[in-house]
C-alpha positions as CSV (number, residue, x, y, z in Angstrom):
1,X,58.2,89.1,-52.5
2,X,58.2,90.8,-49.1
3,X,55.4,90.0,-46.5
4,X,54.0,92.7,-44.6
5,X,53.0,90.9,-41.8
6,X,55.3,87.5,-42.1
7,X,54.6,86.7,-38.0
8,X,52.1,85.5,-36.3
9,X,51.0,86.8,-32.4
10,X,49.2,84.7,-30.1
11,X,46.8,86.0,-27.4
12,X,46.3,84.1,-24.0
13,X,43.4,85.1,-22.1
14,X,42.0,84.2,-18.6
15,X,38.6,84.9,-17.5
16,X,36.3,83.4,-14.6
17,X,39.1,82.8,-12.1
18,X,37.5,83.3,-8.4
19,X,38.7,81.9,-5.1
20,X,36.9,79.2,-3.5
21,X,34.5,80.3,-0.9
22,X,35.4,77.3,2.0
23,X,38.8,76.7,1.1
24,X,40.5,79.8,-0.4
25,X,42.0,78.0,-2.9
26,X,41.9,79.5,-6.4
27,X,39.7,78.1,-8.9
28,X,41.0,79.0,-12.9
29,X,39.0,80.0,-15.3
30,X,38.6,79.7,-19.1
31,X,41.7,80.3,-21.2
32,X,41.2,81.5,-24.5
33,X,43.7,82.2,-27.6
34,X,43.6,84.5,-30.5
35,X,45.9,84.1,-33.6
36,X,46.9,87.1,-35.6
37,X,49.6,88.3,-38.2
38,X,51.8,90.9,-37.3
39,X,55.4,92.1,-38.2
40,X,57.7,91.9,-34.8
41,X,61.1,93.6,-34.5
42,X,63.2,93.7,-32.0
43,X,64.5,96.7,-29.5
44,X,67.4,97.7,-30.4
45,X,67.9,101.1,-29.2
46,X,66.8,100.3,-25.4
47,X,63.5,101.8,-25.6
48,X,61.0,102.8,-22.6
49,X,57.3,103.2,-22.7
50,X,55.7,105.7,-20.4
51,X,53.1,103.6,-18.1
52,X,49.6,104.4,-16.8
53,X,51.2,106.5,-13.7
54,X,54.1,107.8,-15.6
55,X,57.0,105.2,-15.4
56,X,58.9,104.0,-17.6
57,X,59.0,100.7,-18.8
58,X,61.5,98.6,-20.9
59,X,60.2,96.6,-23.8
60,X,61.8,93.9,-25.5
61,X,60.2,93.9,-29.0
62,X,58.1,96.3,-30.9
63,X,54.7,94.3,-33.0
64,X,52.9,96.0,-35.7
65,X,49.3,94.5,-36.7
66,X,46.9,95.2,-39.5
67,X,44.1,97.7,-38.5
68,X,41.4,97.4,-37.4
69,X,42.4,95.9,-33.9
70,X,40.6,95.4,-30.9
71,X,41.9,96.8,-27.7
72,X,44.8,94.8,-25.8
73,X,45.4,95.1,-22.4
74,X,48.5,95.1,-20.8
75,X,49.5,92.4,-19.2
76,X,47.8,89.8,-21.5
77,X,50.5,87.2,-22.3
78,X,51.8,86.9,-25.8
79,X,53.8,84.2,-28.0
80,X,55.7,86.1,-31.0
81,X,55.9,83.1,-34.4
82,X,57.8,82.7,-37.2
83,X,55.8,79.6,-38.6
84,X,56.5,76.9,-36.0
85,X,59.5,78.6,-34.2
86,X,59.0,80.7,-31.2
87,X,60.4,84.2,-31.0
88,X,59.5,85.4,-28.3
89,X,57.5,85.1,-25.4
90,X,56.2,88.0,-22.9
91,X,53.6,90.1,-21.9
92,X,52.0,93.0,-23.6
93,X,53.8,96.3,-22.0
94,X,51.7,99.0,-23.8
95,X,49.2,99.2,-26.9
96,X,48.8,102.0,-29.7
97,X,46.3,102.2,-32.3
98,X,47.5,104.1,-35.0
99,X,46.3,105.6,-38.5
100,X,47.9,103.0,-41.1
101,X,48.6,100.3,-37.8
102,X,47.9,99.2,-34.5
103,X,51.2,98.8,-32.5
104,X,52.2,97.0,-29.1
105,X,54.9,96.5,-27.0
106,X,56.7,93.5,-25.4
């Protein structure tokens, strides 16, 4: 039987970072993680995204998730699974939520 979602996605976070008021140095924050399914496939047609102030912007991988999904922010760092191997490793490029999926871009 074919899986729809046979991947899993995993979300890095960080929140709370400031810089430290008598020595400058940065102080992190809280990291957080969030599992999800998904379905990644790779670029192969040498894709671009349009970005916020209109350039374009190579992705590696295209990820489809279930619906509903929150908002994800570009930038947030991402781990692509299949079970325990790791396929891929980037940041989010771009994020689309559409009718039958939400979609994002590596």
């Amino acid at each position: 039987m074919v899986k729809q979602y046979p991947h899993t996605i995993i979300f890095t976070t960080e929140s709370g970072g400031s810089e430290d008021p008598n020595t400058g140095d940065w102080i992190s924050g809280t990291t957080a993680t969030e599992t999800k399914v998904c379905r990644a496939e790779i670029n192969s047609s040498n894709g671009f995204v349009v970005g916020p102030n209109g350039t374009q912007i190579r992705y590696d991988w295209t990820v489809y998730m279930p619906l509903p999904q929150s908002t994800i922010t570009p930038g947030t760092r991402v781990e692509v699974k299949n079970g325990s191997e790791v396929l891929y490793s980037s940041t989010v490029k771009q994020f689309s939520t559409g009718q039958l999926n939400a979609r994002l871009w590596l």
